[in-house]
C-alpha positions in Angstrom: 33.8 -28.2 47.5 31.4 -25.1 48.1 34.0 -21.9 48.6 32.9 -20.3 52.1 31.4 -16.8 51.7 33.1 -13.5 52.9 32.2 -12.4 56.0 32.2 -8.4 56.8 34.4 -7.3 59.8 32.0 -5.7 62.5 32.6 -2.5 63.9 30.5 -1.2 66.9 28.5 1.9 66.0 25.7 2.9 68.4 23.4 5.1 67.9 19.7 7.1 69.7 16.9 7.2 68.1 14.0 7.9 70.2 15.6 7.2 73.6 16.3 3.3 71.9 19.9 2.4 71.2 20.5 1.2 67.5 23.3 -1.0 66.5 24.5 -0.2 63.1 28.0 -3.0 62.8 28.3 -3.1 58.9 28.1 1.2 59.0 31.7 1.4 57.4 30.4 -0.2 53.8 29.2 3.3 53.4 32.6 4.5 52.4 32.9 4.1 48.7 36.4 5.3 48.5 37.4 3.0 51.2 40.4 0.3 49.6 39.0 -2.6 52.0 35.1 -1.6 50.7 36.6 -1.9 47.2 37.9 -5.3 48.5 34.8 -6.9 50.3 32.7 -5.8 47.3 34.9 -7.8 44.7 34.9 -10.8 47.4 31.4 -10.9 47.3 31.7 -11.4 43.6 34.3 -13.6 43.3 31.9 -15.6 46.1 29.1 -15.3 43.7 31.1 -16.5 40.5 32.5 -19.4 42.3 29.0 -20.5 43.5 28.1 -20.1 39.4 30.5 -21.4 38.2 28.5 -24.5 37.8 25.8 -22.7 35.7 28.4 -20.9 33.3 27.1 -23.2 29.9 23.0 -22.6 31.0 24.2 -18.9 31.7 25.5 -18.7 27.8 23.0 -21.2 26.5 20.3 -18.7 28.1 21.7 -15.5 27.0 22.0 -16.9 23.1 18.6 -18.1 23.5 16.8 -14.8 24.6 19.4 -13.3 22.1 18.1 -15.3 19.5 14.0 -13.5 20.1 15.3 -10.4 19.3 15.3 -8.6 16.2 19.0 -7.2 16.5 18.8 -4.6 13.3 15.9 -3.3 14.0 13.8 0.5 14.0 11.5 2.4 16.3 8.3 3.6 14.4 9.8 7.2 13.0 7.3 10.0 14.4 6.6 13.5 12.7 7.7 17.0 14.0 7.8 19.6 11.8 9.5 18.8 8.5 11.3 15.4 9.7 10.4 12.2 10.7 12.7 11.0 14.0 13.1 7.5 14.9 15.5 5.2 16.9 17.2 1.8 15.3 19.7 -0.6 16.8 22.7 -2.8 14.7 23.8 -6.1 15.2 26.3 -6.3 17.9 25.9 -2.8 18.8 24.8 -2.1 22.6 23.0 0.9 22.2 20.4 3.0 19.7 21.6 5.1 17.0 19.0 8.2 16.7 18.1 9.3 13.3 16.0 11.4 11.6 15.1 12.2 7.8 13.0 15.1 6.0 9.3 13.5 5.7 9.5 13.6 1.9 10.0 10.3 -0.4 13.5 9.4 -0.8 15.2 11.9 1.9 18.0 10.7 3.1 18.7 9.4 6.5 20.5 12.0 9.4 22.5 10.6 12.2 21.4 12.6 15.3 22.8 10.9 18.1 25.2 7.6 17.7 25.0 6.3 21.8 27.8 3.8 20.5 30.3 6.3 19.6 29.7 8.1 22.4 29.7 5.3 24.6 33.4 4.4 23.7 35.3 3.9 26.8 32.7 3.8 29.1 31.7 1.2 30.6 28.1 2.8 31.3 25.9 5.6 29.8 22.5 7.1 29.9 20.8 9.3 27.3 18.5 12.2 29.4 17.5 15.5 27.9 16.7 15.2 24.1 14.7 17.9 22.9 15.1 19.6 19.1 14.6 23.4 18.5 11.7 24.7 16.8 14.0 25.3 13.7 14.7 21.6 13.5 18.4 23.0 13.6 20.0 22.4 17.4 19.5 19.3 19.4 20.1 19.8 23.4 20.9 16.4 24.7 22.3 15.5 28.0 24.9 12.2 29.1 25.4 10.4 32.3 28.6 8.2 31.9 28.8 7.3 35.8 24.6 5.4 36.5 24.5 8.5 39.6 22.0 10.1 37.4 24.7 13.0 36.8 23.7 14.6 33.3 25.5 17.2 31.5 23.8 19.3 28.8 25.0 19.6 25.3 24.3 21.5 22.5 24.5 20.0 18.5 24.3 21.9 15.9 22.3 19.4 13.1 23.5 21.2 9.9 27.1 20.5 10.8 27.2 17.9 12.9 29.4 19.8 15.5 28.5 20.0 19.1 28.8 23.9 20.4 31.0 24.9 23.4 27.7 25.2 25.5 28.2 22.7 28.8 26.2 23.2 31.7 26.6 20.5 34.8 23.3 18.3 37.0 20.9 19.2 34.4 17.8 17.0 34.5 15.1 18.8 32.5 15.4 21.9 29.5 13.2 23.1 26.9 13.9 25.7 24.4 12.4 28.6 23.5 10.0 29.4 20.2 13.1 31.8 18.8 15.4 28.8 18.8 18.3 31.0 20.8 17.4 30.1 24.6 17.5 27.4 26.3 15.2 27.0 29.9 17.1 23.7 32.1 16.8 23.1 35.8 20.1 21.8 38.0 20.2 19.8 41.1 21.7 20.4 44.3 24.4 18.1 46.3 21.0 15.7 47.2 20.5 15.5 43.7 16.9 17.3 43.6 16.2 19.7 41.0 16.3 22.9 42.7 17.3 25.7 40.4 15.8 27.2 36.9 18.3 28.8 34.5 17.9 31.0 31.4 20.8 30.1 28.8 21.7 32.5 25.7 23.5 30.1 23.5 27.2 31.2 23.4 26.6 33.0 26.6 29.4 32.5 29.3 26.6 33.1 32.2 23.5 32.3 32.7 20.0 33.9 34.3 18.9 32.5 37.6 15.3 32.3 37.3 13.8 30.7 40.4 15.2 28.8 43.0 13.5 26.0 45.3 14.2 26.1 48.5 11.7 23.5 50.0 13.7 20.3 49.7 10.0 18.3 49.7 10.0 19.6 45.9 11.7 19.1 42.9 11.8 21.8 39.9 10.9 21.1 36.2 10.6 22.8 32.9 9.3 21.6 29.6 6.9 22.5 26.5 3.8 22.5 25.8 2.8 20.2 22.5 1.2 23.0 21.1 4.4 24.7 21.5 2.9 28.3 22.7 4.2 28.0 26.6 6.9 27.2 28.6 5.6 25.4 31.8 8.3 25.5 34.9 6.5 22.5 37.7 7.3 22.3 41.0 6.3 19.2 42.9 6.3 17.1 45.7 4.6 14.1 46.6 1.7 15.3 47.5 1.7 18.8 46.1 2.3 21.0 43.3 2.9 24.0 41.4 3.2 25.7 37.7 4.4 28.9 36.4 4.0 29.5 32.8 5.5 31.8 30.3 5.5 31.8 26.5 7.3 30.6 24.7 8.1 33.1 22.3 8.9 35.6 25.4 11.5 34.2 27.0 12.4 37.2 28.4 8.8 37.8 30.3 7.2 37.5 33.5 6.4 34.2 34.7 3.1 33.7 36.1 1.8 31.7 38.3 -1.2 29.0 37.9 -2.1 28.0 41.1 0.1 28.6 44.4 1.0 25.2 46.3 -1.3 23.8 48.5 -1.7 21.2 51.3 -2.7 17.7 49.8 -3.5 19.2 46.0 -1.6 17.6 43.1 -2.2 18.8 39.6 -0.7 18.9 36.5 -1.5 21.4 33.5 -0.8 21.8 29.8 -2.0 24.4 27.3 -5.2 23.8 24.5 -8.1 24.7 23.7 -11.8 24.4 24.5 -15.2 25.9 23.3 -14.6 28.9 24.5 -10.9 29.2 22.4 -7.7 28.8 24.3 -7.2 27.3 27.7 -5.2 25.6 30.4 -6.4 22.4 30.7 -5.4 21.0 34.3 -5.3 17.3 36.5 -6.7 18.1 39.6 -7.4 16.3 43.0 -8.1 19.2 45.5 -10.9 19.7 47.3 -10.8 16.0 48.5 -10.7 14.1 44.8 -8.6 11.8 45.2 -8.4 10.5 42.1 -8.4 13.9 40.2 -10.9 15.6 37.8 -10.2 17.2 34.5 -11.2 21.1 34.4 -9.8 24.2 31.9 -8.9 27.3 33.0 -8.7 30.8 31.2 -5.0 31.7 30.1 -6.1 35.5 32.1 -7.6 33.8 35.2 -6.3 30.9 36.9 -8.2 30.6 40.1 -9.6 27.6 41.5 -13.4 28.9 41.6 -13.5 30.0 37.9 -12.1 26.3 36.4 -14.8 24.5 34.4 -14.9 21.0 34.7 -14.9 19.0 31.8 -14.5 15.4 33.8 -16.2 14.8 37.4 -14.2 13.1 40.1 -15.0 9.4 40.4 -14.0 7.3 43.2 -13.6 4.0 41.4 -11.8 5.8 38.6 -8.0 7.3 38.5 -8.0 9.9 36.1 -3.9 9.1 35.6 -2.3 10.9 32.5 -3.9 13.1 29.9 -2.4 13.9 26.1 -3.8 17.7 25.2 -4.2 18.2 20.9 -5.4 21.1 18.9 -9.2 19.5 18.5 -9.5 16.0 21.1 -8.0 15.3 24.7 -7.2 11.4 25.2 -7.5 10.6 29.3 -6.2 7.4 30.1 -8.2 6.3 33.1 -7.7 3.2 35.3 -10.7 1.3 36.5 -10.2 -2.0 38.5 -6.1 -1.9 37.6 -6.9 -1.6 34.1 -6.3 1.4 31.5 -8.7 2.7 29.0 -8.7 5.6 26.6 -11.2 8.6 26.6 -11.2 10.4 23.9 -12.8 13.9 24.1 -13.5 16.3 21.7 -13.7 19.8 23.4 -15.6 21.8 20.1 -18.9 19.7 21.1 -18.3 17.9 24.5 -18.7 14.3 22.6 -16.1 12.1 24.2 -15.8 7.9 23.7 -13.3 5.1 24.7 -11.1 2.9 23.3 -11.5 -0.2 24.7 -9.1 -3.4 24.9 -9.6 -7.4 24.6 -7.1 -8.4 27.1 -7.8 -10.1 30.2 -4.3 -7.8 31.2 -2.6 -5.6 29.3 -0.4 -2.2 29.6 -1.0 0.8 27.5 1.2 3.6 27.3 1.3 6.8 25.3 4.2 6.7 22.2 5.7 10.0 20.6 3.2 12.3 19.6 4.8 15.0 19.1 2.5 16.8 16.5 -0.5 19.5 18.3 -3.0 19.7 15.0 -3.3 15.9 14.9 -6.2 13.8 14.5 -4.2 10.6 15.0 -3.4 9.7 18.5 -0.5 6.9 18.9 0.1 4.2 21.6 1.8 1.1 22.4 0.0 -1.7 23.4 1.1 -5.0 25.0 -0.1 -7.9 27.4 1.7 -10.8 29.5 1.5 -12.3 26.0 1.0 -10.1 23.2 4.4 -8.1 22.4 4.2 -4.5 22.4 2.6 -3.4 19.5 2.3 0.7 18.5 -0.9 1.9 17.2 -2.3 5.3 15.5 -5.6 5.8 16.8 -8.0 7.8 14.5 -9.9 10.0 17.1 -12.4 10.9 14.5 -12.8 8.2 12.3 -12.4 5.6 15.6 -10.6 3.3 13.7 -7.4 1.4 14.9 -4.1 1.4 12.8 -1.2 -1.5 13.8 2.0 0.3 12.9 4.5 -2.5 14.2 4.1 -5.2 16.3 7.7 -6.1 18.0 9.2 -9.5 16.0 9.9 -12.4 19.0 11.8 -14.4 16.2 12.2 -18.4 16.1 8.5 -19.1 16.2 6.5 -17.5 19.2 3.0 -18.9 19.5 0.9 -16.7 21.6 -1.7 -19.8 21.6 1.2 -21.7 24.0 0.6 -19.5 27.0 -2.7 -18.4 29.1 -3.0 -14.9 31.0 -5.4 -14.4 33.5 -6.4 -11.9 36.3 -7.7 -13.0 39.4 -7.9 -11.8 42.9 -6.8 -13.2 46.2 -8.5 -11.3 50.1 -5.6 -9.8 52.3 -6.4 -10.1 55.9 -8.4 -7.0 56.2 -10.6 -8.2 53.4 -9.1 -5.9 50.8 -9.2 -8.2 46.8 -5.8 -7.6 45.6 -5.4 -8.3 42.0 -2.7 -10.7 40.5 -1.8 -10.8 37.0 -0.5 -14.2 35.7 0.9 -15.9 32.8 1.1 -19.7 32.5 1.9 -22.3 29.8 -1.4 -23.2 28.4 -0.9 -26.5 29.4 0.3 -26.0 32.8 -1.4 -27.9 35.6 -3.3 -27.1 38.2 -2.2 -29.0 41.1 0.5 -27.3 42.6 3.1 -28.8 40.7 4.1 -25.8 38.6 6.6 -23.2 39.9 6.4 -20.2 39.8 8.2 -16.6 39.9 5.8 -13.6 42.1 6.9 -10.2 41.8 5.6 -6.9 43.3 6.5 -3.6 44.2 4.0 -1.5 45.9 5.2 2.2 46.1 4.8 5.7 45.4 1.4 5.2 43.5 2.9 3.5 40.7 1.0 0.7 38.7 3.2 -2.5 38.2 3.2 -2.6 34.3 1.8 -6.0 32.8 4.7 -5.8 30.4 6.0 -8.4 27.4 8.7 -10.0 27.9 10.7 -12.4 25.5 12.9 -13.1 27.5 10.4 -14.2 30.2 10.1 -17.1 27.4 12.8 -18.7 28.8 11.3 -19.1 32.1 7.5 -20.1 30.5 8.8 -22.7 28.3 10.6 -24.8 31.0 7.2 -24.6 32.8 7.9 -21.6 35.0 4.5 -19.5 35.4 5.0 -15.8 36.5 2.9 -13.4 38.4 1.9 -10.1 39.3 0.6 -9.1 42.8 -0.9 -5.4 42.2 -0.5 -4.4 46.2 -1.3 -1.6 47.9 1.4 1.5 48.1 0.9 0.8 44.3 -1.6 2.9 41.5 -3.5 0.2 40.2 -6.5 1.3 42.3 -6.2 4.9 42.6 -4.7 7.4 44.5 -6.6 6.0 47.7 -5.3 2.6 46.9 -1.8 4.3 47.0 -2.6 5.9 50.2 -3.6 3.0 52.0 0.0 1.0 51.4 2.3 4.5 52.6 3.0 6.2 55.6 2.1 4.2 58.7 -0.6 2.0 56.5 2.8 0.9 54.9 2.5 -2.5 56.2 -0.5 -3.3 54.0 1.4 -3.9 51.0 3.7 -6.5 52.4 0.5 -8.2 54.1 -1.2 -8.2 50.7 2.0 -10.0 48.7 1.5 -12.5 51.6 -2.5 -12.7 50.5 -1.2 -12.8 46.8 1.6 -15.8 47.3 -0.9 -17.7 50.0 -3.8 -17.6 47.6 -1.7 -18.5 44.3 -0.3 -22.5 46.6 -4.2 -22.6 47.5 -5.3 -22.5 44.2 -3.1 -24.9 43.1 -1.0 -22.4 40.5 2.2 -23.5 42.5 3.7 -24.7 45.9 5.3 -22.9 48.5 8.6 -25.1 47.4 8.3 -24.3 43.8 7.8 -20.5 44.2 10.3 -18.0 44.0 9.6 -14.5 44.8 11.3 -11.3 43.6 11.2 -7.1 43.7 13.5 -4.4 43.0 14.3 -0.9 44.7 11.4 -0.2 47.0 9.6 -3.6 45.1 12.9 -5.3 46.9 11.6 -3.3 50.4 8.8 -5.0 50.0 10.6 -9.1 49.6 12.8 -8.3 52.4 10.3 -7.1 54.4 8.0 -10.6 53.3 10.9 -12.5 54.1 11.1 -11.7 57.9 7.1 -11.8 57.9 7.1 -15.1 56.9 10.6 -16.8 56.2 7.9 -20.1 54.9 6.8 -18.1 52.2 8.9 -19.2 49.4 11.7 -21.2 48.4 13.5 -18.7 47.1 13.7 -14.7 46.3 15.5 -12.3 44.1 16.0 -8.6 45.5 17.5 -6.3 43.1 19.1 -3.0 44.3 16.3 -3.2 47.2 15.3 -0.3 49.8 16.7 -2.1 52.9 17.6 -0.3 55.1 14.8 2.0 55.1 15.4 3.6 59.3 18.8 4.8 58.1 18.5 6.1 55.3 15.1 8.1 56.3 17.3 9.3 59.1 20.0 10.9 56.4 18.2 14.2 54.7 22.2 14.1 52.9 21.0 11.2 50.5 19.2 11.6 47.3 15.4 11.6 48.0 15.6 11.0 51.5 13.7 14.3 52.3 11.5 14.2 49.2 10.4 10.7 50.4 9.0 11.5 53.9 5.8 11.8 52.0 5.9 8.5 51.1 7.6 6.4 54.2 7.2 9.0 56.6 9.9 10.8 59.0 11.6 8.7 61.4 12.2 11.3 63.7 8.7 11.2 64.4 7.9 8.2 66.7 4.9 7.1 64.9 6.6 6.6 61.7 9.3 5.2 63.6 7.9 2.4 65.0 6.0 1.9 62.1 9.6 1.9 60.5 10.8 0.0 62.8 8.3 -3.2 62.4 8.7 -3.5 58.8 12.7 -2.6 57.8 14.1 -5.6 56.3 17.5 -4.7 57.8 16.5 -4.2 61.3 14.5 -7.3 61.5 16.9 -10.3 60.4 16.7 -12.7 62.9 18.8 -15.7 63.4 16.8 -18.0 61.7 16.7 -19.6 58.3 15.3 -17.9 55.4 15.0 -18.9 51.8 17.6 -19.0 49.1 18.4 -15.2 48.1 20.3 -13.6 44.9 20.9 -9.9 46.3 21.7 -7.1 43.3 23.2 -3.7 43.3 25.1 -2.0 40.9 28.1 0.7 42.8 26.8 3.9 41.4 22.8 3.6 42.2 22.3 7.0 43.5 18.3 5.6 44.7 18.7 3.2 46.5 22.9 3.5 47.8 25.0 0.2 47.3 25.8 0.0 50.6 21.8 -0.8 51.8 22.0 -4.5 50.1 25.9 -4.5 51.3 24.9 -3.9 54.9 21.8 -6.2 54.9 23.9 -9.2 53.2 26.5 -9.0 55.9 24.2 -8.9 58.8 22.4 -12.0 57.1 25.3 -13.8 56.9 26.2 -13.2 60.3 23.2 -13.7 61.8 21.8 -16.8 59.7 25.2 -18.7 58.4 23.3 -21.4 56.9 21.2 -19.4 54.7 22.0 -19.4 51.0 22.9 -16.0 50.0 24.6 -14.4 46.5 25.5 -11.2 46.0 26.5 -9.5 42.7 27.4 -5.9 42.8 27.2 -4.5 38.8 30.9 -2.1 39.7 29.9 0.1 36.9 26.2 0.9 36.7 23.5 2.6 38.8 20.1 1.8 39.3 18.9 0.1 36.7 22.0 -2.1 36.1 23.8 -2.7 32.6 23.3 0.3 30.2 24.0 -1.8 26.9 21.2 -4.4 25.7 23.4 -7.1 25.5 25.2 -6.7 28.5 21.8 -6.4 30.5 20.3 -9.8 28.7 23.6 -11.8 29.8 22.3 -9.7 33.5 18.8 -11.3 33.0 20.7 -15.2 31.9 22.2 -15.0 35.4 19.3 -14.0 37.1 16.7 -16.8 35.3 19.8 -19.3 35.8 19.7 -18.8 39.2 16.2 -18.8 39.5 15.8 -22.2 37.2 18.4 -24.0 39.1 16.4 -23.3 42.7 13.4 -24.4 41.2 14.9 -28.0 39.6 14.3 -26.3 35.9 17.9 -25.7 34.8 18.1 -27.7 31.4 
């Protein structure tokens, strides 16, 4: 007999927002330290495992399959900086990478830098942030989160001897040393964990310099390096703004000077280089209206606007997205139609050329390169079915270098699966892209299911990963997609704009475009498709789900942005205030009612909606526990015969399980789930 669910005790909280009364019953979830929280969180597992209990043997038999891909002793391509060669590797039935370096001379021997599985003993959770090596080679500053709330605390090892120093310091998110090896630069956050404050630390010191404090809570500090090593950058940004100070390195003790002031609507970014005319800033910029940024240097002695020289014009069907500065070429990655591409310039001449890819969809992504005077340039490279594979680009000699090519053991045939890119027409006429891989036999006639995931937010490109464990889903005749909606980067910064702020409701109309247009091509049915999202990518399925409950037959919402009105009314949480840039304020009607048309939580009806599998892990200090909490008990109470699991992950933050394996026996719950909705669990 099916166990009956737990149902959340209502309590009557009332509260005015714009002159409207807003009923928030399930409020009290929000107390973390509360015994009876504790308690309805562990029924809601217990609910969940007794509802699986079923699928325990295809859980296992899952989790040894996806197991059995993966290369379990196994190395990261080592990378040069200064005399060694650093590199990551993992050990069979270990959870977590051992860092390593060795001298880059034949037959050095290897050094242990970091072992995360030592460290990790007794913890049920940790995170590696900050790991940055003195010029010397000598001192690594590393910093640990133990908790998943992003709460990092800054160490000190000395190399040589192995022993970490007494230097500690508390919310550190970013450092970089200086060029004498003594000083370290880090920023802490406040009690909303933003980065706020910039510190000056002598090593052995017992207090520290405050350097600059920020005291708009729209922005968040940063410090770091320049790869040529010469300058210190310290960043402040927001979501639509920023600003750099720079100092060099080897004067720690100096006057930090300014780049550009802050301004209204300009985002840029800057590193240090050189051009024809010797040594320069070079600087990502979209002011003046440029949307998608232009590429310009700047003299080290004069950083105004009007004396940049512009090296690549603003284009409006091309995001100038990332740029890697070296001693003699610049590499742009630019996005045209969704898609990266390489340019390579070389500043001595002005000469510039791209790298392009075969791939009807693919991700590329910058790797280490750590090294300034470099001709080599070094990516990774991957596609819905090629596994990431790390390249060494020779910028002169244009000639491509396969370094490794990640091993999907027990005979993967790329030939057995098909990826395409095609576009389906939101209601306003927009082409939204969707990225899909099927089996290449699959049919099409509707009969295949099929798992759609999106996300939509903050400008950021969905990333047309590998996955091996995805296998496990294709072979049992499972094709999955990508809908690249708007709120999202694929098309630009304008593309971005048009799915935030009160045109926010375009990216949940476009998913709807995506997932109508996939059932009237035939790629699946509206009862073989499952749909899923995570953080604000789970905003966007909840909000789907009340749009149009006939969507799908099923959906998995991991730790999603639910209850988007009350949390944008809390400037206490992490990134609430940061984020009115992005969502809007609610105490501004506009964005309110906006708000108000779209929030998953606000909108449950009593009606029935598709299967769901709801995930949050205790410590996510993103998106709070309590937002999926709150949302499943006003589903349950207002639509009791909806099919609803929750698993809360009691030890972990937002990206769930910190150790590979227990993240892949995450993933074997997930797909089991998903298989046994769609009839595929065998």
């Amino acid at each position: 007999m099916r166990p009956a669910p737990p149902l959340a005790k209502r309590v009557p909280k009332t509260d005015v927002v714009h002159g409207e009364r807003r009923e928030d019953e399930y409020s009290w979830l929000r107390d973390k330290d509360s015994p009876e929280v504790t308690a309805y969180l562990e029924a809601e597992n217990a609910y969940t495992d007794a509802v699986m209990k079923g699928s325990e043997a295809f859980q296992d038999a899952l989790y040894k399959e996806m197991l059995a891909r993966i290369k379990e002793d196994d190395s990261s391509v080592p990378y040069r900086r200064g005399p060694y060669v650093y590199y990551a590797r993992t050990e069979t039935g270990k959870q977590y990478p051992i860092h390593c370096r060795r001298r880059d001379v034949p037959g050095a021997p290897e050094e242990i830098t970091l072992d995360l599985n030592r460290m990790a003993e007794g913890h049920a959770f940790l995170s590696l942030g900050v790991h940055t090596v003195s010029d010397d080679a000598r001192l690594l500053a590393y910093s640990v989160d133990f908790t998943g709330f992003r709460d990092y605390t800054l160490h000190v090892k000395d190399l040589e001897t192995g022993a970490v120093l007494a230097d500690r310091v508390e919310k550190v998110s970013s450092a970089a040393w200086s060029a004498d090896n003594s000083l370290l630069f880090y920023v802490t956050e406040d009690e909303a964990k933003r980065p706020y404050r910039l510190w000056r630390h002598r090593l052995g010191a017992a207090a520290d310099d405050l350097l600059l404090e920020e005291t708009d809570a729209l922005f968040r500090l940063g410090v770091f390096r320049s790869r040529s090593r010469k300058v210190v950058f310290a960043g402040a940004r927001s979501f639509t703004s920023g600003e750099y100070r720079w100092l060099p390195a080897a004067e720690p003790f100096g006057e930090w000077r300014m780049i550009r002031p802050r301004e209204k609507d300009h985002e840029y970014d800057v590193d240090h280089g050189v051009d024809a005319a010797g040594e320069r800033f070079w600087i990502r910029t979209n002011g003046g209206g440029r949307r998608n940024f232009r590429l310009v240097t700047a003299s080290l002695d004069d950083t105004r606007g009007e004396r940049w020289t512009e090296v690549l014009a603003h284009r409006d069907d091309v995001m100038l997205e990332d740029f890697d500065v070296f001693a003699r070429h610049v590499v742009v990655h630019e996005r045209e139609d969704g898609l990266i591409r390489l340019r390579v310039l070389r500043p001595a001449d002005g000469m510039s050329h791209h790298v392009e890819f075969p791939e009807p969809t693919y991700e590329v992504d910058e790797e280490a390169n750590a090294e300034f005077d470099t001709e080599r340039y070094r990516f990774r490279y991957q596609s819905l079915v090629t596994p990431a594979s790390v390249f060494d680009y020779d910028m002169e000699g244009r000639t491509l270098a396969l370094l490794k090519r990640t091993e999907v053991l027990g005979g993967f045939d790329p030939t057995k699966y098909r990826s395409e890119r095609i576009h389906a027409t939101a209601s306003d006429g927009t082409r939204v892209a969707i990225s899909l891989v099927t089996r290449a036999d699959a049919a099409r006639d509707g009969s295949s299911p099929m798992l759609l995931a999106g996300y939509g937010a903050y400008g950021l490109p969905y990333p047309v990963n590998f996955s091996s464990s995805r296998l496990s889903l294709l072979d049992r005749g499972v094709s999955v997609a990508i809908a690249h909606v708007r709120g999202g980067g694929e098309g630009g910064k304008r593309w971005h704009d048009a799915g935030r702020m009160l045109a926010k409701p375009n990216t949940f109309t476009d998913f709807v475009a995506a997932a109508d247009h996939l059932v009237a091509q035939g790629y699946t049915a509206r009862d073989r498709l499952v749909i899923e999202g995570g953080s604000a990518g789970g905003l966007l399925i909840g909000a789907v789900l009340n749009l149009r409950p006939d969507l799908c037959a099923a959906a998995v919402l991991r730790v999603p942005f639910v209850d988007v009105i009350n949390t944008m009314l809390d400037e206490s949480l992490p990134l609430t205030v940061g984020e009115f840039e992005e969502w809007g304020n609610p105490k501004d009607r506009a964005y309110y009612d906006v708000m108000k048309s779209y929030d998953p939580y606000d909108n449950l009806a009593t009606r029935r909606y598709p299967a769901l599998l709801v995930r949050t892990s205790l410590n996510d200090s993103q998106v709070m526990y309590w937002e999926p909490a709150k949302y499943v008990a006003r589903l349950r109470a207002r639509s009791p015969q909806t099919q609803v699991l929750f698993k809360i992950n009691m030890a972990a933050g937002h990206g769930g399980a910190s150790g590979r394996y227990d993240y892949l026996r995450e993933i074997a719950f997930d797909y089991a789930w998903i298989l046994g909705r769609l009839g595929r669990a065998a």
